[in-house]
Chimera marker file (.cmm) of the C-alpha trace (Angstrom):
<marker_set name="trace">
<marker id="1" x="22.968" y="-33.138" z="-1.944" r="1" g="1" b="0" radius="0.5"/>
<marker id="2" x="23.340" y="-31.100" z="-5.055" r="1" g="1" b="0" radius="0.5"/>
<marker id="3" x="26.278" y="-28.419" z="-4.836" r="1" g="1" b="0" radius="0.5"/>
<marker id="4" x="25.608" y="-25.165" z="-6.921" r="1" g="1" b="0" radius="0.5"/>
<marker id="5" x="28.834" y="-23.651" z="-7.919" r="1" g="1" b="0" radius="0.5"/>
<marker id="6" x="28.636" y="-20.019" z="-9.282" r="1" g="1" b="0" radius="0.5"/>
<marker id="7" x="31.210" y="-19.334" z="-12.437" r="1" g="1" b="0" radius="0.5"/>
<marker id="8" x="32.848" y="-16.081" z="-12.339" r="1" g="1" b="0" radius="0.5"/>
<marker id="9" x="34.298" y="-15.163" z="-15.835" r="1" g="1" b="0" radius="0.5"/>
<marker id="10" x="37.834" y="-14.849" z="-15.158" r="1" g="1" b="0" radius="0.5"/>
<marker id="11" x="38.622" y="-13.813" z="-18.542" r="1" g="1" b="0" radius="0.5"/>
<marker id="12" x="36.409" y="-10.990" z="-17.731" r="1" g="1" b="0" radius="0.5"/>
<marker id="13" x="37.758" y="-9.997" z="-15.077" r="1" g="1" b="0" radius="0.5"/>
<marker id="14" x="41.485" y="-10.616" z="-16.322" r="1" g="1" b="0" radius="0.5"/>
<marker id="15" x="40.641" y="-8.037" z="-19.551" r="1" g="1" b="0" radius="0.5"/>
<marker id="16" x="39.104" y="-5.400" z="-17.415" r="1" g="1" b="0" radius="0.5"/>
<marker id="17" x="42.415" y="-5.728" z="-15.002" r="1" g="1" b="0" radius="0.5"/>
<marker id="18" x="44.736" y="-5.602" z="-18.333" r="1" g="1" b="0" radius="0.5"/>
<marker id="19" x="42.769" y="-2.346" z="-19.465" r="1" g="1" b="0" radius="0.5"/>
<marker id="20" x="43.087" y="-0.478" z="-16.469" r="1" g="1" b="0" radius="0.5"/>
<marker id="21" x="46.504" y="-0.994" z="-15.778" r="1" g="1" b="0" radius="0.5"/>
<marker id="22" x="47.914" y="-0.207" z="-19.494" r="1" g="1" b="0" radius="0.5"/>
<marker id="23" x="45.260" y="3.389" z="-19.291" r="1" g="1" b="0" radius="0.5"/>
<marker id="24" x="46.930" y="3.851" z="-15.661" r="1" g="1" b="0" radius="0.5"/>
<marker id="25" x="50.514" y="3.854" z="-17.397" r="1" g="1" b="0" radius="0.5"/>
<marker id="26" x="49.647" y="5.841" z="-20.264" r="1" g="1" b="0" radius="0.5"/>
<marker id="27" x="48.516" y="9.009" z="-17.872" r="1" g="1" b="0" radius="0.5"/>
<marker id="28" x="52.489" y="8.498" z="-16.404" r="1" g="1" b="0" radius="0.5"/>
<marker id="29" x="53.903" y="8.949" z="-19.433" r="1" g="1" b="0" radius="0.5"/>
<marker id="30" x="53.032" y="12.876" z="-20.346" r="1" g="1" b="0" radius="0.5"/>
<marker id="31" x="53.991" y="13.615" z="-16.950" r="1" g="1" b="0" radius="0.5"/>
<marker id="32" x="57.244" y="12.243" z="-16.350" r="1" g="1" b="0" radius="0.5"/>
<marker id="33" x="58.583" y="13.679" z="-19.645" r="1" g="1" b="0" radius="0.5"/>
<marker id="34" x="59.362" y="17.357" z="-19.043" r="1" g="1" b="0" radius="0.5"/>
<marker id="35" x="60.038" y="16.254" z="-15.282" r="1" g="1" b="0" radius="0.5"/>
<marker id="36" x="62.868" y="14.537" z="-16.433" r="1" g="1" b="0" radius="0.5"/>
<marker id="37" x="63.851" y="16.560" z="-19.236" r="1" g="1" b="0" radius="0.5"/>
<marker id="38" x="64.277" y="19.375" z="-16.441" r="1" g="1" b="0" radius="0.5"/>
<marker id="39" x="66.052" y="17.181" z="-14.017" r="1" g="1" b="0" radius="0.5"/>
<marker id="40" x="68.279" y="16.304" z="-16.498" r="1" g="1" b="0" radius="0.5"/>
<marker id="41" x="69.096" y="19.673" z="-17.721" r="1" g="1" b="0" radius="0.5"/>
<marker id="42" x="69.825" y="20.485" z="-14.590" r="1" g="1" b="0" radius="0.5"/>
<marker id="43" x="72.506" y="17.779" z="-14.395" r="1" g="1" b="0" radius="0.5"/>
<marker id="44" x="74.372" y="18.653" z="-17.451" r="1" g="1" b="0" radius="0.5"/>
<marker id="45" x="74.748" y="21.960" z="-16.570" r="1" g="1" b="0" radius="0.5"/>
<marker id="46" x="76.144" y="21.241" z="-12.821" r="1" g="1" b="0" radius="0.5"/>
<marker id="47" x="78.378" y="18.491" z="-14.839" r="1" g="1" b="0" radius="0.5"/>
<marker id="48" x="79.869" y="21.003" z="-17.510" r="1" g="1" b="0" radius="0.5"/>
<marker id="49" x="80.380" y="23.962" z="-14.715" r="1" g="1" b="0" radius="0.5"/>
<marker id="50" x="82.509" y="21.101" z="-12.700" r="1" g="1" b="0" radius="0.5"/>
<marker id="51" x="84.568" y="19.816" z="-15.574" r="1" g="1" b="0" radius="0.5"/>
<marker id="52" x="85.381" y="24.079" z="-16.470" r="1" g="1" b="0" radius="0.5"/>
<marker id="53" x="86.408" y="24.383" z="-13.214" r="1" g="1" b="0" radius="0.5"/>
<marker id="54" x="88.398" y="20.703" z="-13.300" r="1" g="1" b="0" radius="0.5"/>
<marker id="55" x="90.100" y="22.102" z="-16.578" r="1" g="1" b="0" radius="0.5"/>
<marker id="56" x="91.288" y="25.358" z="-15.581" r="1" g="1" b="0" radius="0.5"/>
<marker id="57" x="93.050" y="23.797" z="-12.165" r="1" g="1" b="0" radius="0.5"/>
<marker id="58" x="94.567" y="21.429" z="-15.431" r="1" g="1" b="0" radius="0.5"/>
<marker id="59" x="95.779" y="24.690" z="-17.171" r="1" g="1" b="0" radius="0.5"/>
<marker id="60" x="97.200" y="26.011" z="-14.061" r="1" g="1" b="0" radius="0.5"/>
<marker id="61" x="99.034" y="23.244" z="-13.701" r="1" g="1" b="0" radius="0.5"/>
<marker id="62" x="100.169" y="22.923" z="-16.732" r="1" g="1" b="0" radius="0.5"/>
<marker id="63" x="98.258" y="19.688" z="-17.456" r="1" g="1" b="0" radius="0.5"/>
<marker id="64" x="95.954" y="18.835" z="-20.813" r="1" g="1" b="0" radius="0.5"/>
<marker id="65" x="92.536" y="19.879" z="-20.491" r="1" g="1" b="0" radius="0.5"/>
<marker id="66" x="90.176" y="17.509" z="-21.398" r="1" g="1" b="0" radius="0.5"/>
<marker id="67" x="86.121" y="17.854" z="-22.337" r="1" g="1" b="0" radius="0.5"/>
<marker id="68" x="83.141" y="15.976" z="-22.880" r="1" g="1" b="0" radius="0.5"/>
<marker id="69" x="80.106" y="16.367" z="-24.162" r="1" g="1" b="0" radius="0.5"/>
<marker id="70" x="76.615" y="14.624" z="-23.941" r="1" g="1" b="0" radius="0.5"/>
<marker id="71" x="76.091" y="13.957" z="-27.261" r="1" g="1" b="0" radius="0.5"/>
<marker id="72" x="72.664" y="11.500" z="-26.621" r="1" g="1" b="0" radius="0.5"/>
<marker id="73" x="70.218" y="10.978" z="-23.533" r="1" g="1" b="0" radius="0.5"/>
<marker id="74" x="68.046" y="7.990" z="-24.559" r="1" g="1" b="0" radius="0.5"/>
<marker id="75" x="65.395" y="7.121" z="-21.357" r="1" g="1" b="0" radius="0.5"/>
<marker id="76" x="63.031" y="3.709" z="-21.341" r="1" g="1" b="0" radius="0.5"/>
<marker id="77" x="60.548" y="3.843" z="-19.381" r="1" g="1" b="0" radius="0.5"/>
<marker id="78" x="58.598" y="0.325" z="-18.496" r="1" g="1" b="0" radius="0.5"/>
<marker id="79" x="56.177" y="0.024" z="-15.880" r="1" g="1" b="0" radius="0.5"/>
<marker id="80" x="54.854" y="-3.718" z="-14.752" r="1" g="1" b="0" radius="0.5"/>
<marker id="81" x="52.076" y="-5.173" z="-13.069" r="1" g="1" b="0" radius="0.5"/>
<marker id="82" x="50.710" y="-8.230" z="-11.964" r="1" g="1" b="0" radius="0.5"/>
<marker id="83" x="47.405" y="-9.232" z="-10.074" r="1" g="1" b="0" radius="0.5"/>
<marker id="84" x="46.316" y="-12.430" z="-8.636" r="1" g="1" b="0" radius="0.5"/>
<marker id="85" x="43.774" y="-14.316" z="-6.768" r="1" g="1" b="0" radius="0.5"/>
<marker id="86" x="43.379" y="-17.433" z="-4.138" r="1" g="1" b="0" radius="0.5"/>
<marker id="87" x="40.896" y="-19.161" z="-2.210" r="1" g="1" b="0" radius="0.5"/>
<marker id="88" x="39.360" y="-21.925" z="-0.957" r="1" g="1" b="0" radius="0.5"/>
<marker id="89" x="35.532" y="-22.181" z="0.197" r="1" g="1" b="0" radius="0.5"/>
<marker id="90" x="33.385" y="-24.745" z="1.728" r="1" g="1" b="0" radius="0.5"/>
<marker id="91" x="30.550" y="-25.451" z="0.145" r="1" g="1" b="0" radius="0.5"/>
<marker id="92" x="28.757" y="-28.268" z="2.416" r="1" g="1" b="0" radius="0.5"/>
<marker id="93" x="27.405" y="-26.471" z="5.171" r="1" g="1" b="0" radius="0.5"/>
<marker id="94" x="27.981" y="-29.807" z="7.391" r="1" g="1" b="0" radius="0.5"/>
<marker id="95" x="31.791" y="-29.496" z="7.483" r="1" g="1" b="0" radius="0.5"/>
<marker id="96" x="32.970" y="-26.800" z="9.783" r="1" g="1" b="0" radius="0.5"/>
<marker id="97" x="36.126" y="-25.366" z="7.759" r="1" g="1" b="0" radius="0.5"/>
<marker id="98" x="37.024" y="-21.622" z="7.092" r="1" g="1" b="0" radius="0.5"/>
<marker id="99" x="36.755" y="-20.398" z="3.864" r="1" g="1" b="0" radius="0.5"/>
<marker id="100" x="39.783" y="-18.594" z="2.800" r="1" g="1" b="0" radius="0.5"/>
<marker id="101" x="40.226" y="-15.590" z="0.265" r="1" g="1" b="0" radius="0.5"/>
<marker id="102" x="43.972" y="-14.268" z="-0.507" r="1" g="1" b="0" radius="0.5"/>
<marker id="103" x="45.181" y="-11.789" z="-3.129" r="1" g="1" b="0" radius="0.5"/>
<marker id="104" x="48.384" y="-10.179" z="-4.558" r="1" g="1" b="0" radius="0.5"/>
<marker id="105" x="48.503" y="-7.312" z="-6.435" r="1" g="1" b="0" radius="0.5"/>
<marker id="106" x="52.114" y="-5.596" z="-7.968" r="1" g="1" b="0" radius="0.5"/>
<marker id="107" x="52.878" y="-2.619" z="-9.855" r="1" g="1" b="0" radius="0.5"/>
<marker id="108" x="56.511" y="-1.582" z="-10.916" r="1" g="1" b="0" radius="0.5"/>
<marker id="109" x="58.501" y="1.653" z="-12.788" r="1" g="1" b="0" radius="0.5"/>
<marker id="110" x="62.203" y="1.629" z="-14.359" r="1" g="1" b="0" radius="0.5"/>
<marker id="111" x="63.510" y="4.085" z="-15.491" r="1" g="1" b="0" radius="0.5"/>
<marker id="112" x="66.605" y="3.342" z="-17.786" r="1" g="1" b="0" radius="0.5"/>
<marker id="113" x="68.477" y="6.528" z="-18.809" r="1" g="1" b="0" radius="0.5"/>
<marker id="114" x="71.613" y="5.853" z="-21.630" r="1" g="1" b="0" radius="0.5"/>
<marker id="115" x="73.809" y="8.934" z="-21.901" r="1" g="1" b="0" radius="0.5"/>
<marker id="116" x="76.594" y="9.189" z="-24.459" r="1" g="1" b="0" radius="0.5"/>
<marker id="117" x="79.832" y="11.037" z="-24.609" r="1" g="1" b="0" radius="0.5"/>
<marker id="118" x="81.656" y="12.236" z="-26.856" r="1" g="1" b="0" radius="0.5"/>
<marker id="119" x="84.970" y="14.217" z="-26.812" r="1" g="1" b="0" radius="0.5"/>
<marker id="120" x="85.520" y="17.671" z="-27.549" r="1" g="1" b="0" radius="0.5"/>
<marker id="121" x="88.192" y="18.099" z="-30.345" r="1" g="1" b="0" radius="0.5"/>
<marker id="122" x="88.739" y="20.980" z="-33.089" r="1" g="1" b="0" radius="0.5"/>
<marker id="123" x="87.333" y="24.034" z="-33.281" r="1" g="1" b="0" radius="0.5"/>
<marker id="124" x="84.922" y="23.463" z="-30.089" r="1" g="1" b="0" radius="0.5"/>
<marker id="125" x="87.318" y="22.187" z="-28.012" r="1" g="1" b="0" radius="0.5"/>
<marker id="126" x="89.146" y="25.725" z="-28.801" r="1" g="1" b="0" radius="0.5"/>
<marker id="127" x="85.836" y="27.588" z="-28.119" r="1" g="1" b="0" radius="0.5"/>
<marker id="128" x="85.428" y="25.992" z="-24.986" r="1" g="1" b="0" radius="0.5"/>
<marker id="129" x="89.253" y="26.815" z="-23.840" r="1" g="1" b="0" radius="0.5"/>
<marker id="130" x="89.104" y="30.418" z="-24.612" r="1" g="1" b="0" radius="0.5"/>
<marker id="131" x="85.746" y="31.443" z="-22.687" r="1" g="1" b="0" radius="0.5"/>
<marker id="132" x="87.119" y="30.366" z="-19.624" r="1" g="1" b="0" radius="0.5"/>
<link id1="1" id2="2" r="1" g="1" b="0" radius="0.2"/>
<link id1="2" id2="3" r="1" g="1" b="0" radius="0.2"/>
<link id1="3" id2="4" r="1" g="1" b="0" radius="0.2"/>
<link id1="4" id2="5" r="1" g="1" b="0" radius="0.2"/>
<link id1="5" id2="6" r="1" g="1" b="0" radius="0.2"/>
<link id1="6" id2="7" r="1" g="1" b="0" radius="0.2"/>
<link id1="7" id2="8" r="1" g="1" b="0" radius="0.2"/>
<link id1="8" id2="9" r="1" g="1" b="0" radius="0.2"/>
<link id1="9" id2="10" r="1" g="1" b="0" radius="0.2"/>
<link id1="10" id2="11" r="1" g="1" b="0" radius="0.2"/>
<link id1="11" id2="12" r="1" g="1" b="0" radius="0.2"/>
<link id1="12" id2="13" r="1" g="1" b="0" radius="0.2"/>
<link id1="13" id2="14" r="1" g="1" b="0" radius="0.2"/>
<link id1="14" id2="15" r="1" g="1" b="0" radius="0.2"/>
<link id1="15" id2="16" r="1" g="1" b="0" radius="0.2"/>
<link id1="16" id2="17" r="1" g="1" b="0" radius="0.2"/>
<link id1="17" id2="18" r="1" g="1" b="0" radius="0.2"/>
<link id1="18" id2="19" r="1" g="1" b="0" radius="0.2"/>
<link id1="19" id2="20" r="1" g="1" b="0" radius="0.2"/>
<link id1="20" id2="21" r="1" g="1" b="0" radius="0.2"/>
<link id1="21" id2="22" r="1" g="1" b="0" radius="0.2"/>
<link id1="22" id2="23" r="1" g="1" b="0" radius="0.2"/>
<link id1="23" id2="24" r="1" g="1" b="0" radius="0.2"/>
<link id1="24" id2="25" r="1" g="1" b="0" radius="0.2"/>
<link id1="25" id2="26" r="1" g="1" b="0" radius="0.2"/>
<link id1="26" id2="27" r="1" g="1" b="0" radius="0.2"/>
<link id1="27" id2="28" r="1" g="1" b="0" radius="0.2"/>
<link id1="28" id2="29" r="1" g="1" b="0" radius="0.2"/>
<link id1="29" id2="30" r="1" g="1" b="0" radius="0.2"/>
<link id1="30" id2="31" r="1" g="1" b="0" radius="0.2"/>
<link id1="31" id2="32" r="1" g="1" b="0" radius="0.2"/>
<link id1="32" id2="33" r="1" g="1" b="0" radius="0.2"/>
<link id1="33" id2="34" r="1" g="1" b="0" radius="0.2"/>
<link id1="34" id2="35" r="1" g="1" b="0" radius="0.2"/>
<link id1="35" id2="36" r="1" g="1" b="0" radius="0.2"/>
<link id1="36" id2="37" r="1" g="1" b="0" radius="0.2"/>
<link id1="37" id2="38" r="1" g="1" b="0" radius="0.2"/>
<link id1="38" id2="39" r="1" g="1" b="0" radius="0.2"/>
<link id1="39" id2="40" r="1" g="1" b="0" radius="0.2"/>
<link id1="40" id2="41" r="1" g="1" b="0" radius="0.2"/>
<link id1="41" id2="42" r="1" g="1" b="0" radius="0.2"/>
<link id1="42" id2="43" r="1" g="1" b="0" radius="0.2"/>
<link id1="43" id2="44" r="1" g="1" b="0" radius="0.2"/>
<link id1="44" id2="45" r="1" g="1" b="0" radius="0.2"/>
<link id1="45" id2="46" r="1" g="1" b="0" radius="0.2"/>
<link id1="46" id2="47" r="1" g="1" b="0" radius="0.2"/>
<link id1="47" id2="48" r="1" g="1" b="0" radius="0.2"/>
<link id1="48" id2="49" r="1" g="1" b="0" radius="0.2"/>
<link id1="49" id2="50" r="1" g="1" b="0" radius="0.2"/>
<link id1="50" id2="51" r="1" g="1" b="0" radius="0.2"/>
<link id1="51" id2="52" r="1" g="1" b="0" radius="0.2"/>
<link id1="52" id2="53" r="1" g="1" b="0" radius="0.2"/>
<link id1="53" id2="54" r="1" g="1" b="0" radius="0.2"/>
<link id1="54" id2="55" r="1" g="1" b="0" radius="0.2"/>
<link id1="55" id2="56" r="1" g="1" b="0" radius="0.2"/>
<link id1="56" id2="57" r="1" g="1" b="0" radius="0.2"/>
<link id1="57" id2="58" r="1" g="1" b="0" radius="0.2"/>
<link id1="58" id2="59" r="1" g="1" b="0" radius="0.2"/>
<link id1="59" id2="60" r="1" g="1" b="0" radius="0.2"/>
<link id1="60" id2="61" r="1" g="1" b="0" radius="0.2"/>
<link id1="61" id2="62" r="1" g="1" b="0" radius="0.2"/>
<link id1="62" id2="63" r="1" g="1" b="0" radius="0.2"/>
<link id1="63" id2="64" r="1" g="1" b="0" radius="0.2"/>
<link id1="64" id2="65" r="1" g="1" b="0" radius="0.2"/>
<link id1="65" id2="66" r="1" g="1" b="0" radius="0.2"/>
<link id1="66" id2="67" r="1" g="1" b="0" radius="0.2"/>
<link id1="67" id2="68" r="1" g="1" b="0" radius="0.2"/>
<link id1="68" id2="69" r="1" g="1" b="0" radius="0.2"/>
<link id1="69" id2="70" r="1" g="1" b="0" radius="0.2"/>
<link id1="70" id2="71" r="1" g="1" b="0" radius="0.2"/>
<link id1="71" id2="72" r="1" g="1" b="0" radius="0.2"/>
<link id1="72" id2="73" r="1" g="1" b="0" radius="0.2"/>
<link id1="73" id2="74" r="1" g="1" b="0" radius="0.2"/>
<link id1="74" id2="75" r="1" g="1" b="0" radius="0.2"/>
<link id1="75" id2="76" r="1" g="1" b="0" radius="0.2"/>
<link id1="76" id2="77" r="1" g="1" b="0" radius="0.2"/>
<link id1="77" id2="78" r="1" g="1" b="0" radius="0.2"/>
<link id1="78" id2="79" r="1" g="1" b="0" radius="0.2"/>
<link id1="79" id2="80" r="1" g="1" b="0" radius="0.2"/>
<link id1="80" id2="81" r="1" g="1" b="0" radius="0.2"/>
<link id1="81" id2="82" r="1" g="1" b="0" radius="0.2"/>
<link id1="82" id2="83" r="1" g="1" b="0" radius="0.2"/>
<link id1="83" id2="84" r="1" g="1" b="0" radius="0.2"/>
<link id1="84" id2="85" r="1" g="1" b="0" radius="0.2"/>
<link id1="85" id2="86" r="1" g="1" b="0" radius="0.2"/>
<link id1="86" id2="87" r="1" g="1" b="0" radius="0.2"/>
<link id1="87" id2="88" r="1" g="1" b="0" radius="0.2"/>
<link id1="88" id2="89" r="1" g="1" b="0" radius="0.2"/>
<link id1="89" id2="90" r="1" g="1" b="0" radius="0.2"/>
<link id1="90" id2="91" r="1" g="1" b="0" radius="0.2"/>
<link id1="91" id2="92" r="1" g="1" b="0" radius="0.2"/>
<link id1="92" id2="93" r="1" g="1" b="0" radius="0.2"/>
<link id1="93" id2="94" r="1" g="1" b="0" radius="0.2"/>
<link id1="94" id2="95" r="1" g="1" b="0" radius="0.2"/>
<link id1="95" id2="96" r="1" g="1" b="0" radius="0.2"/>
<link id1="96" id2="97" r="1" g="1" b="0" radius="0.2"/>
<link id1="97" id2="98" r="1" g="1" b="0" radius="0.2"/>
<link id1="98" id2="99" r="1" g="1" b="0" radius="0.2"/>
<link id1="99" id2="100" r="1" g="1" b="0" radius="0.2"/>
<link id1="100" id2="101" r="1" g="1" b="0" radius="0.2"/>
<link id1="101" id2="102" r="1" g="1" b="0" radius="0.2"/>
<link id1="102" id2="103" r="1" g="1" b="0" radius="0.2"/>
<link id1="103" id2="104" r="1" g="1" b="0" radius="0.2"/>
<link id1="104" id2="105" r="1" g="1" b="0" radius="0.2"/>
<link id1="105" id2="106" r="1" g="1" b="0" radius="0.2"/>
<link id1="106" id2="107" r="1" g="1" b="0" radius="0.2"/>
<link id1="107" id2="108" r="1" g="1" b="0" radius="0.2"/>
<link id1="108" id2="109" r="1" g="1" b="0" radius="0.2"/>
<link id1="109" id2="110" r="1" g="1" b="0" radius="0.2"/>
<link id1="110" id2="111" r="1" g="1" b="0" radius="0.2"/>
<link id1="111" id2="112" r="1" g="1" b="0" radius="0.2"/>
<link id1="112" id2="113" r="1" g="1" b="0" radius="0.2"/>
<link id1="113" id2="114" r="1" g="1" b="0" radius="0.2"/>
<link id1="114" id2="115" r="1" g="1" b="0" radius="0.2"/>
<link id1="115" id2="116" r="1" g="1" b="0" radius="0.2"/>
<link id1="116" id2="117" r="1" g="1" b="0" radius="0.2"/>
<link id1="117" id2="118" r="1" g="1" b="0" radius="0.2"/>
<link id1="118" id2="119" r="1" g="1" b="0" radius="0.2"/>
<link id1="119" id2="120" r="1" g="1" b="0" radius="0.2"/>
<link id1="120" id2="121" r="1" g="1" b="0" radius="0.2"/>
<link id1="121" id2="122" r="1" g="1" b="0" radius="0.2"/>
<link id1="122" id2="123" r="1" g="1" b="0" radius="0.2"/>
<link id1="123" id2="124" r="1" g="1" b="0" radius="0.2"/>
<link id1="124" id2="125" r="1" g="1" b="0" radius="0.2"/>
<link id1="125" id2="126" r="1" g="1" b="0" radius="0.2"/>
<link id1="126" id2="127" r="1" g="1" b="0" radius="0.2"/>
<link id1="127" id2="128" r="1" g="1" b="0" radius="0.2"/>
<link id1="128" id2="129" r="1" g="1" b="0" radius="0.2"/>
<link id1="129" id2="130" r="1" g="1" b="0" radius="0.2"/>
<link id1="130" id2="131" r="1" g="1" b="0" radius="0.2"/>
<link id1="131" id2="132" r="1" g="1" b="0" radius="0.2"/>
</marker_set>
């Protein structure tokens, strides 16, 4: 009995996969960016009208004020994927077995934000003391 296996080029397959996955994650990209840019806006300016309000209980109390500013927001985005494939099929029609046809398929986002502060000193410390 001669078997007749069909070849599927995985390579193909694998490089069609690759492609749509990297064009999927560059649409993400354009949109997440003023998104986050508001969201973190947002934060800052809840985080500076807390730490006012944190300074002048301080002054009341006769205690040193203290401020910080976000001198850097830094954000990596990464995004992973993964795809795979298993099986097993009968090819003699004599043998009664199943054929059996599994996949996985994955797709992750991180998002990675790096904030820096720095401490207000001088002259903008003494701004930031007298608009209160």
């Amino acid at each position: 009995m001669t078997e007749k296996f069909r070849h599927i080029p995985i390579t193909g397959i694998a490089v069609i996969v690759l492609w749509l996955m990297l064009t999927a994650c560059a649409r993400f990209s354009h949109t997440i960016v003023p998104a986050d840019r508001f969201n973190y806006n947002e934060a800052i300016s809840r985080s500076q009208k807390e730490q006012m309000l944190l300074n002048i209980l301080r002054l009341r109390y006769r205690d040193i004020p203290v401020f910080l500013s976000v001198a850097y927001i830094l954000t990596q985005y990464s995004y992973t994927g993964s795809i795979g494939a298993s099986g097993t099929a009968v090819l003699e029609p004599s043998t009664v077995a199943a054929s059996n046809i599994g996949g996985s398929a994955n797709l992750g986002y991180t998002e990675r934000p790096t904030i820096t502060y720095t401490p207000l000193t001088g002259s903008e410390f003494a701004r930031r003391i007298f608009s209160s």
